[in-house]
C-alpha positions in Angstrom: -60.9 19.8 42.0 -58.7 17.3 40.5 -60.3 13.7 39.0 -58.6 11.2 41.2 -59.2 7.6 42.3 -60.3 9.1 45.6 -63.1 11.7 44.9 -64.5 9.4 41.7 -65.0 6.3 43.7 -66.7 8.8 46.4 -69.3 10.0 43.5 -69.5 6.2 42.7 -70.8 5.6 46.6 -72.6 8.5 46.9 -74.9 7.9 43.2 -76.5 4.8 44.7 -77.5 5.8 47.9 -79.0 9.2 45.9 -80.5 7.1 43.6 -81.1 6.2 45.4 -82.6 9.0 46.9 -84.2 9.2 43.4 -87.2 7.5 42.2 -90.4 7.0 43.4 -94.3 6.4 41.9 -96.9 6.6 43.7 -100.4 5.4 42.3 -103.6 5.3 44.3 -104.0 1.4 44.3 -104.4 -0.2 47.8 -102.9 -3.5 46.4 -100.2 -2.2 44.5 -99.4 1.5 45.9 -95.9 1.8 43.9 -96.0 0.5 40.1 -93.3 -1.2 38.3 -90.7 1.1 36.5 -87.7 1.6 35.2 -85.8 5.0 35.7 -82.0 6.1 34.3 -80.2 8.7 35.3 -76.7 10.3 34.5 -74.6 11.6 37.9 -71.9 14.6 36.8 -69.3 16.4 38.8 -69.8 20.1 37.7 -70.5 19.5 33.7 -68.3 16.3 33.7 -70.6 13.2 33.2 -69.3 10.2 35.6 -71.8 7.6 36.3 -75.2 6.5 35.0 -77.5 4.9 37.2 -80.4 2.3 36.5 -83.5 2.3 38.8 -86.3 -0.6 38.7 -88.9 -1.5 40.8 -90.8 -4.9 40.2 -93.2 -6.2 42.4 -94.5 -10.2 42.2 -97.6 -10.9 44.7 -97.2 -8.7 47.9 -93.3 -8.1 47.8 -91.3 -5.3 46.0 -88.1 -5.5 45.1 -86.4 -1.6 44.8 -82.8 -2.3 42.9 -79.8 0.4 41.6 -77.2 -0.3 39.5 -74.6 2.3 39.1 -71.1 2.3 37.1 -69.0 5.0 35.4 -69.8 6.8 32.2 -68.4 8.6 29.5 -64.5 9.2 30.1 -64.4 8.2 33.0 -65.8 4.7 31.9 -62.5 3.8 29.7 -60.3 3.9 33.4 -62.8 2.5 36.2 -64.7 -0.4 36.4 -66.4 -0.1 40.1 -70.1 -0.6 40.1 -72.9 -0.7 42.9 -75.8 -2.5 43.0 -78.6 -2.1 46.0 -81.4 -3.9 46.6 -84.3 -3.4 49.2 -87.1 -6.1 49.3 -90.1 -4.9 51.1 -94.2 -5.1 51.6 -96.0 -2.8 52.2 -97.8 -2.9 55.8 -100.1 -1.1 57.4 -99.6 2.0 54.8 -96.1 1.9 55.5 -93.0 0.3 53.8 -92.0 -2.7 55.4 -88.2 -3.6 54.8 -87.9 -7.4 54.6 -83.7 -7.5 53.2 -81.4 -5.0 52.0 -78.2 -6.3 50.1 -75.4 -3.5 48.9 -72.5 -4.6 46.7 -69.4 -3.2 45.3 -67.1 -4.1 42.8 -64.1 -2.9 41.7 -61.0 -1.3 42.9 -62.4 -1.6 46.0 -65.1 -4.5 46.9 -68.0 -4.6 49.7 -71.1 -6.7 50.5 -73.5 -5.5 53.5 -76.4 -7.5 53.8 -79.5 -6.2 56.3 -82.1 -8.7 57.3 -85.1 -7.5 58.9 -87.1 -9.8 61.8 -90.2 -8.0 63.2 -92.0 -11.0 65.1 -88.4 -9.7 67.2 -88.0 -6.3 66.4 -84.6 -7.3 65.1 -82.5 -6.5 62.3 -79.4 -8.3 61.5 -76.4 -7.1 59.7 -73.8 -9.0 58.2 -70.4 -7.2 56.2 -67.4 -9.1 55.4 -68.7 -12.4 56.9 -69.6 -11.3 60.1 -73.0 -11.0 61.6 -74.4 -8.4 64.7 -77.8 -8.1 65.1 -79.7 -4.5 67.1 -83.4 -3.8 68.0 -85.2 -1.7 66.1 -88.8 0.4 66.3 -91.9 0.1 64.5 -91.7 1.5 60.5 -87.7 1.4 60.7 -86.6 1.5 56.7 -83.3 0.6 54.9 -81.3 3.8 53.9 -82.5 2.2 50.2 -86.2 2.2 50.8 -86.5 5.3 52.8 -86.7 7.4 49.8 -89.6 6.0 48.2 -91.4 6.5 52.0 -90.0 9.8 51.2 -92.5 10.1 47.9 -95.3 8.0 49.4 -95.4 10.8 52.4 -95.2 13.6 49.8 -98.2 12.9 47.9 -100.3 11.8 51.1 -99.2 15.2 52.1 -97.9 13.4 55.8 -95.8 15.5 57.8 -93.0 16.0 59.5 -90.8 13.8 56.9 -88.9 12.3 59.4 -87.8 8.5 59.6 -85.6 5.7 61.6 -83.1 4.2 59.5 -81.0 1.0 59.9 -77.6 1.2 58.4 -74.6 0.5 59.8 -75.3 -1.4 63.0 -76.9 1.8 64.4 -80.3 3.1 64.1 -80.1 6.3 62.5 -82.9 9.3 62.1 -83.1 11.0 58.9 -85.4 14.3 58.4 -86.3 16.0 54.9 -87.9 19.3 54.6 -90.3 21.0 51.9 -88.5 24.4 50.7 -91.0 25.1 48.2 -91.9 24.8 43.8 -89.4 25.2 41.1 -89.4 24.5 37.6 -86.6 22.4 36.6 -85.3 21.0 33.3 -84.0 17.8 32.7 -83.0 15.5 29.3 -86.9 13.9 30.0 -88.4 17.2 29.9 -89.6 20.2 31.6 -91.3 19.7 34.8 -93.3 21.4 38.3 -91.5 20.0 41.0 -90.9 20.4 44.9 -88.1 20.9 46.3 -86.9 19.5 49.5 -83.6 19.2 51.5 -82.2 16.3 53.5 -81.9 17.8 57.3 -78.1 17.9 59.3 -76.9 19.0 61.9 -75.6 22.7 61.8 -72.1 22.0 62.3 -72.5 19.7 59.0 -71.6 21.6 56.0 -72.9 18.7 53.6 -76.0 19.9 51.9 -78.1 17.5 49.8 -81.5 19.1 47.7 -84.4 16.8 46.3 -87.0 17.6 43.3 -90.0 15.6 43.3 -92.2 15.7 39.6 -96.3 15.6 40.9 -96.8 15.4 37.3 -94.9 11.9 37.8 -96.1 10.7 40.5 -93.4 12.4 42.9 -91.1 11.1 41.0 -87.5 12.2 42.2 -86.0 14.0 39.1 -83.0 15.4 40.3 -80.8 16.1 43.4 -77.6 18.3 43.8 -75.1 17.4 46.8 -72.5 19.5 48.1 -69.4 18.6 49.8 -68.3 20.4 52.7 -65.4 21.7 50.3 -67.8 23.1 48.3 -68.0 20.4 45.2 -71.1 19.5 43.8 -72.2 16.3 42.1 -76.0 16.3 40.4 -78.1 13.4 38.9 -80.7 14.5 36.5 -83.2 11.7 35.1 -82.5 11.1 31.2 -85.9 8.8 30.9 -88.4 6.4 32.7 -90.9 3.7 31.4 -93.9 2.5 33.2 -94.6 5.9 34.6 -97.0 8.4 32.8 
């Protein structure tokens, strides 16, 4: 497949989000039950590198605040200039990850700002892209499509199951399902490690297929996932190093 505008800017959306899908700790501490860490990661398109990715959590009294900030690599860095950043601020309540705001921006070729702000004394979340503002209902422990995967590695190592979650994105309320395939030993530039292996549920008539590998040994840790388009291309994110995380 070709390197055009088209299918780079696409790995450029997609790295976020899977980083999206990509990094989570997950210490036993009641007060603090995710640490603060940094995480990069390099995205490729077959052995082609294309984007690295920066993944930080911080935390200051009972709020987190989950960011990504992705732009091209290598090559591909002396042509484009687009870069993502996502943000989810959240608390965690009653054992659960509690959304509070989630704020995506692109810039680039193509620019976009989508900001999420979540209202439970209503059960409300409001949305608000290119200056305009709709607002929906939403249930109990609804995430962010940001936050979800470190609910995702809270739920692995407190062994909760079925994986399944309500996601706010997009002015709809959306229901994303992950399931455990099983162990594999996988290799990345930060070393060797035991991880599980799990893949992001679709419908049947959806060809896109996206697989997860959680480190135990790092606290679930999402050390690499591998999508593939319904064309058959693949794009993979590997982790190249983290800090705060041991």
């Amino acid at each position: 497949m070709p390197l055009t505008r088209s299918n780079t800017f696409f790995l450029l959306r997609i790295t976020a989000p899977l980083a999206l899908l990509m990094i989570a700790a997950l210490p036993a501490q009641a007060a603090a039950p995710l640490p603060n860490f940094t995480a990069h990661y390099s995205a490729y398109k077959g052995s082609f590198r294309m984007a690295r990715a920066r993944v930080t959590l911080e935390h200051t009294g009972n709020q987190y605040i989950y960011t990504s900030f992705t732009e091209p690599a290598g090559l591909l860095a002396l042509f484009r200039s687009d870069t993502i950043t996502e943000r989810s601020t959240w608390i965690y309540h009653n054992d659960r990850i509690r959304p509070l705001e989630y704020h995506y921006v692109l810039k680039g070729g193509r620019s976009k700002d989508v900001r999420l702000e979540f209202h439970w004394e209503q059960h409300r979340v409001s949305n608000t892209v290119a200056g305009h503002t709709w607002h929906m209902t939403i249930p109990d422990d609804t995430l962010d499509k940001f936050s979800v995967q470190l609910a995702v590695m809270l739920d692995l190592r407190a062994k909760h199951r079925p994986l399944d979650y309500d996601i706010a994105d997009g002015g709809k309320l959306k229901h994303w399902s992950f399931t455990v395939l099983g162990n594999e030993t996988v290799s990345t530039p930060a070393g060797v490690f035991d991880a599980v292996k799990l893949i992001r549920d679709r419908d049947p008539d959806n060809k896109r297929q996206t697989f997860m590998w959680c480190a135990p040994k790092l606290d679930y840790l999402l050390i690499k996932i591998e999508h593939i388009e319904k064309d058959g291309s693949r794009f993979h994110m590997t982790l190249d190093k983290v800090d705060g995380l041991h």
